[in-house]
KENU-64235 format. One record per residue (C-alpha): residue in one letter; x, y, z negated. Coordinates in pm, whole numbers, padded with zeros to 5 digits, always signed. Layout:
# KENU-64235
aXYZ...
# end
This chain:
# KENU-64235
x-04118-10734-02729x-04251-10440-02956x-04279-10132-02818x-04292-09824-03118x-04412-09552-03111x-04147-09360-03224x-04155-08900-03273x-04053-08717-03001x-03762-08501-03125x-03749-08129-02946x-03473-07906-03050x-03521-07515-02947x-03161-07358-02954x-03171-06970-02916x-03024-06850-02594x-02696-06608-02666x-02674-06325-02464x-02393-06357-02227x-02137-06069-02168x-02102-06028-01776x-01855-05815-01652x-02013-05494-01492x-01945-05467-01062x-01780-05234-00863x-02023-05082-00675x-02062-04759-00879x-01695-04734-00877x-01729-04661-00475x-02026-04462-00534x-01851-04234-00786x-01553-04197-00505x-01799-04101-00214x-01956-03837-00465x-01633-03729-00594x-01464-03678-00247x-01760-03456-00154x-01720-03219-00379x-01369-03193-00310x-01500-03111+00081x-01740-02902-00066x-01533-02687-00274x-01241-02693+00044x-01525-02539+00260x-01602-02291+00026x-01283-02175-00055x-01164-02151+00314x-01462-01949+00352x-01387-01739+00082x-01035-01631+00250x-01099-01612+00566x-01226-01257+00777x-01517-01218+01003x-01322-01297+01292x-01193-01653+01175x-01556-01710+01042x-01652-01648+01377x-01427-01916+01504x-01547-02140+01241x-01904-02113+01354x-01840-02122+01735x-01633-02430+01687x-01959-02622+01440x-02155-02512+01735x-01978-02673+02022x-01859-02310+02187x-01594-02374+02434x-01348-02123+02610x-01358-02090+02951x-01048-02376+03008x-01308-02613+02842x-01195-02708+02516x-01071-02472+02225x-00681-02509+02195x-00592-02494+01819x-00222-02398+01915x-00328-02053+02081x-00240-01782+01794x-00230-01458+02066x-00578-01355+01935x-00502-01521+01579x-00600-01235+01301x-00421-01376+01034x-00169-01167+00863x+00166-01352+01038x+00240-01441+01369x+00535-01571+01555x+00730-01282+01632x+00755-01183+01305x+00510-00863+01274x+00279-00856+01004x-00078-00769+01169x-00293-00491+00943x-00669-00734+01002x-01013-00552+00777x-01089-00726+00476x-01418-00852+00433x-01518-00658+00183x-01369-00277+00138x-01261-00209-00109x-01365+00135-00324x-01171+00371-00330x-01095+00635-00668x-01318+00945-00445x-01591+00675-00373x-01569+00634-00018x-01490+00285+00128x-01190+00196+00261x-01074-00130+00429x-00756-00326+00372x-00546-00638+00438x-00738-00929+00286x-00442-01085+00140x-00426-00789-00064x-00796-00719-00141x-00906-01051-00165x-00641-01139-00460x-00742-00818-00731x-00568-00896-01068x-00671-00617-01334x-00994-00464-01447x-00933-00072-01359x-00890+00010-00955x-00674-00283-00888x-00445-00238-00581x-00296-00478-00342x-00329-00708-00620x-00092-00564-00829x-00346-00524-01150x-00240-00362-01483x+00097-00313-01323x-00032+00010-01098x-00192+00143-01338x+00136+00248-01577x+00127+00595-01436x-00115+00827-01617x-00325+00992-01285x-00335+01355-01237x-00182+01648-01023x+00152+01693-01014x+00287+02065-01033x+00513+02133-01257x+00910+02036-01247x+00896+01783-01530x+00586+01637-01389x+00738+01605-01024x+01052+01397-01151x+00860+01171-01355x+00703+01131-01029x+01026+01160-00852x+01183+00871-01089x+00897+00612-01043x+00873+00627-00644x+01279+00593-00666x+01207+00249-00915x+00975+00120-00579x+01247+00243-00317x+01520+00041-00543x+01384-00259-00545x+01245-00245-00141x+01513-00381+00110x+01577-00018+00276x+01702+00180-00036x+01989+00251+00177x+01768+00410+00463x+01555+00634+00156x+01593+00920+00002x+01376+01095-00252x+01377+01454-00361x+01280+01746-00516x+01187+02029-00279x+00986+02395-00400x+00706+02246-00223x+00694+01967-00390x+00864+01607-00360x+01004+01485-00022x+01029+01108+00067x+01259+01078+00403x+01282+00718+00506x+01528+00702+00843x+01684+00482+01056x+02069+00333+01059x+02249+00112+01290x+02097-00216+01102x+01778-00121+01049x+01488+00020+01260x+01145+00099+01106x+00996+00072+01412x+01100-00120+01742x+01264+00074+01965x+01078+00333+02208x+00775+00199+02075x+00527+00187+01773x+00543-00158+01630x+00647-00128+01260x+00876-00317+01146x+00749-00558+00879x+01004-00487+00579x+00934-00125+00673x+00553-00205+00639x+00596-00376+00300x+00797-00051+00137x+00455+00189+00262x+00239-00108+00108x+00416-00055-00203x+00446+00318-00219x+00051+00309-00128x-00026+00218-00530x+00172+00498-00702x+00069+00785-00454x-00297+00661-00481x-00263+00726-00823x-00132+01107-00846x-00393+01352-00698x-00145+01536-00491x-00205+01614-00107x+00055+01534+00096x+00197+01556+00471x+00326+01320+00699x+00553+01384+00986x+00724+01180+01259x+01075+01231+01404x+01261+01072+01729x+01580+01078+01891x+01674+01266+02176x+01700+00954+02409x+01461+01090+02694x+01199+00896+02848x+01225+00804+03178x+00825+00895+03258x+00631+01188+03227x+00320+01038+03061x+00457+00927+02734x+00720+01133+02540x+00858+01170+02224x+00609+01335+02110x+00371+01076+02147x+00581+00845+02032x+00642+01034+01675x+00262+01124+01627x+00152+00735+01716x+00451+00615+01443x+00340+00913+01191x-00084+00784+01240x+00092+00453+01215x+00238+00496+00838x-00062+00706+00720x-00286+00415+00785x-00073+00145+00609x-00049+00390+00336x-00422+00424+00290x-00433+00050+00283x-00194+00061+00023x-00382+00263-00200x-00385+00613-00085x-00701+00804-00084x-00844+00897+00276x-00868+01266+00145x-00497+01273+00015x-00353+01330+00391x-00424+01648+00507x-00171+01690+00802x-00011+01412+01028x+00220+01575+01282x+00469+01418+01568x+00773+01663+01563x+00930+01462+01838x+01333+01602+01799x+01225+01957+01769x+01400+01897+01411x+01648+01681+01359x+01815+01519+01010x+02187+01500+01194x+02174+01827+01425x+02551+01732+01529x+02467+01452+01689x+02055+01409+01808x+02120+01100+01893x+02154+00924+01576x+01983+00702+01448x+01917+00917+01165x+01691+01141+01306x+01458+00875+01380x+01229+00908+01033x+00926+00948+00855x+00872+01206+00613x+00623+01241+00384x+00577+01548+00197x+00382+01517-00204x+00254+01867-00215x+00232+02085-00541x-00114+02281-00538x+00013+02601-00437x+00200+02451-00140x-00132+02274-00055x-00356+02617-00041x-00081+02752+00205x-00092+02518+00417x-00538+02493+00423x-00516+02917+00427x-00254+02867+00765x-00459+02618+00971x-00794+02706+00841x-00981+03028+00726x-00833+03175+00391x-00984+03203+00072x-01018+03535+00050x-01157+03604+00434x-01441+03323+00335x-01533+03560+00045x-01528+03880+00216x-01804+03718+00483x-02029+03585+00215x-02033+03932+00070x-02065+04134+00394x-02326+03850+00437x-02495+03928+00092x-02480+04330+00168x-02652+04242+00484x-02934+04068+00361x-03025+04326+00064x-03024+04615+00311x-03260+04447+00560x-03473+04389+00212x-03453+04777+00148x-03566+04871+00472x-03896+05107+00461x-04209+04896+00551x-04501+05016+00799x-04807+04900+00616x-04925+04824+01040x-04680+04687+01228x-04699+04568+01610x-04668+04240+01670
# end
């Protein structure tokens, strides 16, 4: 049998590309990165809103601090310094940051309030452009004091104690009286815990009175309900509930400098003189002064005007005649 030799035949077909479908492994990879950043920016945020003394917390728990029971309960709010607790009371806590106040000195508040600015120009207790409708300025004249008069009556209206409020017009200027009734208490009774509705009318009379430049005077009132000790009286109960609503007025927005007289009248004066007992007479009073009324009251507790210029120039005639004296060309020393 014949064996030929016959061409070896090689065909070369060109390899296609194939399309494989891509895994899932970046998928998981993107998650992972994705839920970091969503940590990261919790973190940051939480840090952002929280005070010194929950930052402290923070780091004590990262670092393995334990109380003296051995383990940190999460459940224990009695030293909690966030703005509610459980019974109700809304706790005044520092801010962070102070804020600035119009004269330039610092001032702190809540941090709800400072921590949540809305507005470009002074912003207060985040109300923004909204605080700023009033034009700033004193406040002397009659037509200036009701415009004055009419805008602090807009805030009473729309607080939950209109009923316990009332706003005036006195010749010393305008008179906010804010007083108990048989349903509601600004403070608790016999004591100086404020009440928290009463706390959130101060905190929004604090923006319109930090805008006027007006001194003022605050003044607490009790009861005659006696005490049954010696130690503590009403008048330390009306000066502790007067400090009281000056300070949650500053952290409203009234300047530091605006307050020039806090006074505990005990029930020296009371608002119902037929009955002392009323509830009535248990109030807070605070007195927008006119300039004139102001000087009065700076001439009575301090040294007047005019006796301050009288020394300097007693003080002035001094000095030239000790200048006049004759000098000894030798003199002993």
């Amino acid at each position: 049998m014949l064996h030929r030799n016959e061409p070896v035949i090689i065909k070369r077909r060109r390899r296609e590309k194939r399309n494989t479908s891509h895994g899932g492994a970046w998928k998981v990879a993107f998650a992972d990165f994705t839920l970091a950043m969503m940590a990261l920016f919790m973190v940051l945020w939480i840090m952002q809103i929280a005070d010194q003394e929950e930052r402290t917390r923070i780091v004590q728990y990262l670092r393995g601090d334990m109380y003296a029971t051995g383990a940190m309960n999460p459940f224990d709010l009695s030293q909690s310094s966030s703005l509610i607790d459980l019974e109700g009371n809304m706790a005044i806590q520092q801010a962070v940051l102070p804020s600035a106040a119009a004269g330039g000195a610092e001032r702190a508040g809540p941090a709800l309030y400072n921590n949540v600015p809305v507005g470009e120009a002074e912003a207060n207790a985040g109300l923004g452009p909204e605080s700023n409708a009033m034009i700033p300025g004193q406040f002397d004249t009659q037509a200036q004091l009701a415009v004055l008069a009419r805008e602090l009556n807009r805030v009473v209206q729309s607080s939950s104690m209109a009923d316990n409020i009332a706003v005036t017009l006195v010749p010393q200027g305008i008179r906010i009286l804010i007083h108990d009734n048989v349903d509601q208490f600004m403070f608790t009774r016999g004591s100086a815990q404020m009440q928290p509705y009463f706390e959130d009318l101060l905190l929004a009379l604090g923006p319109v009175l930090g805008k006027i430049h007006n001194s003022m005077v605050i003044s607490g009132h009790t009861d005659s309900a006696p005490y049954a000790g010696s130690l503590f009286t009403n008048w330390e109960l009306s000066s502790k509930r007067a400090l009281l609503a000056r300070r949650v007025l500053e952290y409203g927005g009234v300047k530091r400098q605006q307050v020039i007289q806090v006074t505990g009248m005990a029930d020296q004066v009371p608002y119902v003189a037929a009955d002392t007992a009323a509830a009535a007479n248990r109030r807070i009073e605070v007195l927008i002064l006119t300039s004139s009324t102001e000087q009065l009251i700076r001439d009575m507790v301090g040294v007047p005007a005019e006796v301050l210029e009288a020394g300097v120039q007693v003080q002035d005639a001094k000095q030239r005649a000790t200048a006049n004296q004759p000098r000894m060309r030798y003199q002993q020393q």
